[in-house]
C-alpha positions as CSV (number, residue, x, y, z in Angstrom):
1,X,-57.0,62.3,52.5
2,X,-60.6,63.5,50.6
3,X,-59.1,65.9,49.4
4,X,-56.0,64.6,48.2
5,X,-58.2,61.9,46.5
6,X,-60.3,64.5,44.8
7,X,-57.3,66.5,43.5
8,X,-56.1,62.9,41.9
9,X,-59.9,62.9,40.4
10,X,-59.9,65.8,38.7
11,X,-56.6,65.7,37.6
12,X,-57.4,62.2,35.9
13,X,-60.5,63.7,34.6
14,X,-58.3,66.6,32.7
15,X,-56.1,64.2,31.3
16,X,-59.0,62.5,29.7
17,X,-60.5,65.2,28.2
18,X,-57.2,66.9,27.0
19,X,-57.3,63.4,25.9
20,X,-60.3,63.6,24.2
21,X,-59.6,67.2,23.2
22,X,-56.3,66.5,21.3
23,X,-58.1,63.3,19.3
24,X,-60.6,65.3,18.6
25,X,-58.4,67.7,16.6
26,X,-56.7,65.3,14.7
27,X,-57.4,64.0,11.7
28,X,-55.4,60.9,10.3
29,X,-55.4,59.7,6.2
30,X,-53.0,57.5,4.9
31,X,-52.1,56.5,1.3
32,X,-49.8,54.1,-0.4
33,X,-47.1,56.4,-2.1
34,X,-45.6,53.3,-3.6
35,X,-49.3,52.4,-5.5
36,X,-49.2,56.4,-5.6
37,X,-45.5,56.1,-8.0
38,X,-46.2,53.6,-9.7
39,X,-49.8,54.5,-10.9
40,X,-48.7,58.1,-11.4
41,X,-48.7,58.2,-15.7
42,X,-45.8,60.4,-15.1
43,X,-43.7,58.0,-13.6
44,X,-44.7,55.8,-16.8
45,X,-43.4,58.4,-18.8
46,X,-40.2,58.9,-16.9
47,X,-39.0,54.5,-17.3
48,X,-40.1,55.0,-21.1
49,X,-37.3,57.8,-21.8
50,X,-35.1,56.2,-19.3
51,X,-35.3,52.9,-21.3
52,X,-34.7,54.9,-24.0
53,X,-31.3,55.9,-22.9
54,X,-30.4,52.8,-22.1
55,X,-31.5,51.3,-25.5
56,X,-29.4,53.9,-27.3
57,X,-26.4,53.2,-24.5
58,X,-26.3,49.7,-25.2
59,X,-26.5,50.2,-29.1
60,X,-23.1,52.5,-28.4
61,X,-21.7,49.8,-26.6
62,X,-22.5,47.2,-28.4
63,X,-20.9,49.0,-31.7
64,X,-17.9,49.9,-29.9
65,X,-17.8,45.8,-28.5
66,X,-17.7,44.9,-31.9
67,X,-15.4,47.3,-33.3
68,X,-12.7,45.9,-30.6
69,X,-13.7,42.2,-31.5
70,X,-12.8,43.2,-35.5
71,X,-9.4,44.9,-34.5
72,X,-8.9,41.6,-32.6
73,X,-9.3,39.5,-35.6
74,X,-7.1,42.0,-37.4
75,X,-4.5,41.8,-34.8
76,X,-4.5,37.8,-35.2
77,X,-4.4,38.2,-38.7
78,X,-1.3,40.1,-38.6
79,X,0.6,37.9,-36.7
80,X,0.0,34.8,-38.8
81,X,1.5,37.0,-42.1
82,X,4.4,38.4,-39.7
83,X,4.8,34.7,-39.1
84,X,4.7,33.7,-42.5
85,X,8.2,32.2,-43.6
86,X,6.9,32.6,-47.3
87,X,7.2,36.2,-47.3
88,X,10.0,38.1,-47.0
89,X,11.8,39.3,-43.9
90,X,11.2,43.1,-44.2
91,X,7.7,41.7,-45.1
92,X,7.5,40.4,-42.2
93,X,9.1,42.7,-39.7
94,X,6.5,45.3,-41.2
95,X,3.8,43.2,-40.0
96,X,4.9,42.2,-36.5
97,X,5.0,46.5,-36.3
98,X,1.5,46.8,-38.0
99,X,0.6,44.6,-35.3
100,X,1.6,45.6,-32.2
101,X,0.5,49.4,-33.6
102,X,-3.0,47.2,-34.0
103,X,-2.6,45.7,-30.2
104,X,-2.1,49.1,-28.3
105,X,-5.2,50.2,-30.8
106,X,-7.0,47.9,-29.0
107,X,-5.7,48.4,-25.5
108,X,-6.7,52.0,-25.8
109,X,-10.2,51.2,-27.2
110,X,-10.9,48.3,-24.3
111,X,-9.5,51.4,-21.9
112,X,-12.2,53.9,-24.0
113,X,-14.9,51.1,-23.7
114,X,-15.0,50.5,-20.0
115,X,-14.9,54.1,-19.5
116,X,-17.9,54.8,-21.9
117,X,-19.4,51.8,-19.9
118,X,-19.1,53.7,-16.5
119,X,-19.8,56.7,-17.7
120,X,-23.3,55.4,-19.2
121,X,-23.9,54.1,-15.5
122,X,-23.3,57.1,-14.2
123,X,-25.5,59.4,-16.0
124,X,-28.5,56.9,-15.9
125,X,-27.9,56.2,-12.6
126,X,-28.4,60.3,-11.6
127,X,-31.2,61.0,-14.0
128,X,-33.3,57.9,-12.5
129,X,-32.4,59.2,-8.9
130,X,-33.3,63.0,-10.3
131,X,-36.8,62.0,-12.3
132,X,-37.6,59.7,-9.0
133,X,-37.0,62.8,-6.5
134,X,-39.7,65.5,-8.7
135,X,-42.0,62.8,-9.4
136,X,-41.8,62.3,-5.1
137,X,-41.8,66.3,-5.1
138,X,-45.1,66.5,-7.4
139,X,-46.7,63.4,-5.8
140,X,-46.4,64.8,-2.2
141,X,-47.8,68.2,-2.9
142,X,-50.9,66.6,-4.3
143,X,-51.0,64.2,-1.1
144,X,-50.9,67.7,0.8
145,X,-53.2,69.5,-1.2
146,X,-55.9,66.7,-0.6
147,X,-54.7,66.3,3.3
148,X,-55.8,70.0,3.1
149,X,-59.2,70.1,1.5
150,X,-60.1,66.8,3.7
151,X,-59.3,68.6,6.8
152,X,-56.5,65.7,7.5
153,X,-53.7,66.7,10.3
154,X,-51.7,63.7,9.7
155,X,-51.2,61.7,6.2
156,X,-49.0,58.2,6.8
157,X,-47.4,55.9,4.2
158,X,-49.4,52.7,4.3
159,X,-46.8,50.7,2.1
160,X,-44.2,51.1,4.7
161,X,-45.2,48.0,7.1
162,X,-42.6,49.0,9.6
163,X,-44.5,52.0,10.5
164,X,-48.5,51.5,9.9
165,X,-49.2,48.4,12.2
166,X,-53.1,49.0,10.5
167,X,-54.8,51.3,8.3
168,X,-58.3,51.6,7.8
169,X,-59.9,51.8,4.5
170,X,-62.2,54.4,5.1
171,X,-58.7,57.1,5.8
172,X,-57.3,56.0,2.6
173,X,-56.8,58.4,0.4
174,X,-54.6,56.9,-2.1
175,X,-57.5,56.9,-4.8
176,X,-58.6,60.5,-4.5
177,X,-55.2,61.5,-4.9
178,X,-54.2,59.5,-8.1
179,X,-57.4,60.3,-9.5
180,X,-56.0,63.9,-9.0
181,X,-52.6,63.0,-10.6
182,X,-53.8,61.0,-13.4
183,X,-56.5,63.8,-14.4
184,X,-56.0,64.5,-18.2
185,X,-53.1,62.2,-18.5
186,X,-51.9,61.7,-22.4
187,X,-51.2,57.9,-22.1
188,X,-53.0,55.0,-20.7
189,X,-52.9,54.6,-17.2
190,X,-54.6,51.2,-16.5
191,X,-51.3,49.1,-16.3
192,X,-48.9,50.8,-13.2
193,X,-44.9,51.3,-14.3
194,X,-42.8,48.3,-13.6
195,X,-41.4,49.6,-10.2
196,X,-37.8,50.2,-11.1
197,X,-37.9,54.3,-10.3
198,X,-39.6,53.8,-7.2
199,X,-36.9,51.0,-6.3
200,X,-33.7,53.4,-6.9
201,X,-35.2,56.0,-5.4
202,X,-36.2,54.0,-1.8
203,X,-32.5,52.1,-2.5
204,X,-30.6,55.9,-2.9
205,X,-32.2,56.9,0.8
């Protein structure tokens, strides 16, 4: 029975210090990748030529919106002379043909429009999700590359509540790494980017 209880000793006493051992070895940071995005002047960059885009989109639109409201007026123009008893007959027939002519104009440019429409969508839709995936690529290398140097075995996302319960600040590397982002950036980097990458990227996965 002594010895049995002795075995169960020491074998509690290993487990402790592989315990120990194994804590002892790891290292834990964490940083905020959201703060990380939205700080990163790159990301800043990336919603000013996406706005861009969309600014030069909805100028096409808009043109093409109005070019469809004209050929609507024109169409209703037509068909109160095609409806004109004061003008002739052949007059008029001409214009009830000029009009429908006008009607399956429009009809193909409404058909043109909406395609255009998701078309634009589309494309800004994949180059958001395609600027949001290299800025994650860059972002993550630099997170790694400062894990690294700090001697850190483990790096967790603090702005993901669902899986930090608590982080202290004194393993937070989020400012070291930024710093190291930010270094030598062309624009001002005070004021973070308004979110909207970092939204259709987390919303894409």
């Amino acid at each position: 029975m002594k010895s049995f209880r002795l075995m169960i000793v020491i074998a509690v006493s290993l487990l402790v210090i592989g315990s120990a051992s194994v804590q002892a070895q790891s290292k834990i940071a964490s940083v905020d990748m959201k703060k990380l995005f939205n700080s990163y002047y790159k990301t800043k960059l990336a919603e000013d030529l996406l706005d861009k885009d969309k600014a030069d989109a909805r100028k096409n639109l808009k043109d093409q919106a109005d070019g469809i409201q004209q050929a609507e007026a024109d169409y209703k123009q037509l068909l109160d002379q095609a409806n004109d008893q004061a003008i002739s007959s052949d007059a008029r027939d001409k214009l009830k043909q000029s009009a429908a002519d006008k009607e399956q104009e429009i009809e193909s440019s409404k058909a043109e429009f909406e395609k255009f429409q998701r078309q634009v969508e589309a494309t800004v839709a994949d180059k958001s999700q395609r600027m949001s995936e290299n800025l994650i690529e860059e972002i993550q290398k630099a997170v790694s590359d400062k894990a690294k140097l700090g001697g850190y075995t483990v790096v967790v996302n603090s702005a993901n509540p669902e899986a930090v319960v608590y982080v202290s600040a004194e393993t937070d590397i989020t400012g070291s790494v930024l710093a190291q982002l930010n270094a030598g950036a062309p624009i001002d980097v005070s004021a973070p980017a308004s979110g909207s990458l970092f939204n259709a990227s987390t919303n894409s996965q």
